[in-house]
C-alpha positions, 0 to 999 in steps of 0.5 A, spaced: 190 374 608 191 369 612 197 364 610 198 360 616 192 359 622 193 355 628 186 354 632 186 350 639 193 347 638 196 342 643 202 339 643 204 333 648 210 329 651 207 323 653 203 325 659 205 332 659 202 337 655 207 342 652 201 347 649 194 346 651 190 349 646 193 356 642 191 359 637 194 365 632 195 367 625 200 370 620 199 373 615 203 373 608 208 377 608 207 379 616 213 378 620 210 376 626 214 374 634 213 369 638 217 370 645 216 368 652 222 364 658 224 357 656 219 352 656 213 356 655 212 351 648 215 356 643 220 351 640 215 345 640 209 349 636 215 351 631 217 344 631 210 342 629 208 346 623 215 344 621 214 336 622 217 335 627 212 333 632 205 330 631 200 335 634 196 332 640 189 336 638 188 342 634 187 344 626 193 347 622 191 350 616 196 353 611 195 356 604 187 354 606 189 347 606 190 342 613 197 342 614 197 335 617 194 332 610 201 335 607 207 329 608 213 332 612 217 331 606 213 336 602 212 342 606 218 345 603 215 344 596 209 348 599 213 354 601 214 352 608 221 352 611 223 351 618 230 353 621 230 349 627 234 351 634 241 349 633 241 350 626 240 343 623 246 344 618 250 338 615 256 337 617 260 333 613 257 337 608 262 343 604 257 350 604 256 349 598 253 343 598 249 346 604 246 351 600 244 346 594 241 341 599 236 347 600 233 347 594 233 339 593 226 340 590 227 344 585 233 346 578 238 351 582 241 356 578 247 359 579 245 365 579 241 363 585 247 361 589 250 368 587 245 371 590 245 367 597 252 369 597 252 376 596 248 376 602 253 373 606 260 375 603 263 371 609 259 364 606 263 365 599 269 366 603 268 359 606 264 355 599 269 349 599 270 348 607 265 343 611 259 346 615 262 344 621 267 348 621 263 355 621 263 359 627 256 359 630 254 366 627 257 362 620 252 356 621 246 360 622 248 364 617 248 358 613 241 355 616 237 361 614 240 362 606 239 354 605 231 355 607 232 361 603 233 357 597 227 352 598 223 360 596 219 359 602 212 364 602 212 361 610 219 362 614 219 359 621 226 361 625 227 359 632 232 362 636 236 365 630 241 369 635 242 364 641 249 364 642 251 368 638 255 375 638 253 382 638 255 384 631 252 377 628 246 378 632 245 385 628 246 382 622 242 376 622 236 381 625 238 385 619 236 379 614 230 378 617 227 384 616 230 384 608 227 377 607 220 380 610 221 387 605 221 381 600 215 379 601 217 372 606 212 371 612 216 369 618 214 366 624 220 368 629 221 364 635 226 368 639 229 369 646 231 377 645 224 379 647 226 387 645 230 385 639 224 381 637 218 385 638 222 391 635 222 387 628 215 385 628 209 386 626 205 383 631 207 378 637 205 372 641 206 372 649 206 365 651 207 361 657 206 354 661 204 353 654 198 358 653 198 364 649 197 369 655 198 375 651 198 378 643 198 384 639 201 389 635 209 388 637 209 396 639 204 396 644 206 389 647 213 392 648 210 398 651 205 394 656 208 394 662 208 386 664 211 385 658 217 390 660 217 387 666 217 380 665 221 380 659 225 386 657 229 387 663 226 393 665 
């Protein structure tokens, strides 16, 4: 079943079009990948279905609903939730209080917290200190266990690995894979193709801000364009 259609999207800044017409899918519970260079249109199409940007054409439909007749602010009441590039987390906010912002629409119970924590110990460890303070793979996984808590059916994440390291990338790719075995759909935008397409389902090859190529995520990691285009090989 389709959780989320994209038909003939376009996205503008001002007289330049960002994306020019895309259309995909993702199916509930599917974990699908969105990957190609920088500028090809990948953040801004995350950024709409999140609120971020107003489409400049196309038709959104999500849970068989138009997303664009959704307010902004109730998205995350529908299960949509977007953890944007760079994190979006409040700083001057302890972690704590990060984590029940996530779920500022609805009764957070304890329970819930204890259970966001023991899926990140080191959060546990850091509860009482401002989010600013965090490394950046503790931010990230900040970002990723506040939308979490919103109990999203859609989970939107854009660059989760940028700038983090190795051993961190590892974890925050193993999270993803358990929110996916949980039955969370996500729409992952991320720079590590190999990484990516290795975790998915499906996948979405876009450039210039134009889907060039989609498919089963092995079969794409395995097309020789797409290896050579962006897996280094």
């Amino acid at each position: 079943m389709s959780l989320l259609t994209v038909n003939n999207l376009q996205i503008a800044y001002g007289g330049i079009q960002a994306v020019k017409g895309i259309s995909f899918h993702v199916n509930a519970g599917e974990l699908v990948s969105l990957i190609g260079a920088n500028g090809a249109g990948k953040t801004s199409t995350l950024n709409c279905l999140g609120g971020l940007l107003k489409p400049a054409g196309g038709k959104i439909l999500y849970q068989g609903k138009n997303l664009l007749s959704i307010p902004i602010h109730d998205r995350v009441k529908h299960g949509l939730a977007l953890v944007p590039e760079g994190r979006g987390i409040f700083s001057k906010l302890t972690v704590a209080e990060n984590l029940r912002m996530g779920a500022y629409h609805r009764q957070l119970h304890e329970s819930e917290l204890d259970q966001a924590f023991e899926r990140f110990p080191r959060l546990y460890e850091r509860k009482t200190q401002l989010a600013g303070t965090l490394s950046g793979g503790e931010q990230q996984m900040l970002a990723i266990v506040r939308a979490l808590l919103s109990k999203p059916k859609l989970l939107l994440l854009d660059e989760p690995s940028m700038g983090l390291a190795p051993i961190m990338v590892e974890k925050i790719f193993a999270t993803i894979s358990e929110v996916t075995q949980e039955g969370v759909a996500v729409l992952l935008v991320e720079q590590n193709a190999k990484a990516a397409l290795a975790l998915a389902q499906r996948a979405y090859v876009m450039e210039s801000g134009k889907i060039s190529l989609e498919g089963d995520a092995k079969a794409l990691a395995a097309d020789e364009r797409v290896r050579a285009a962006y897996l280094g090989e």
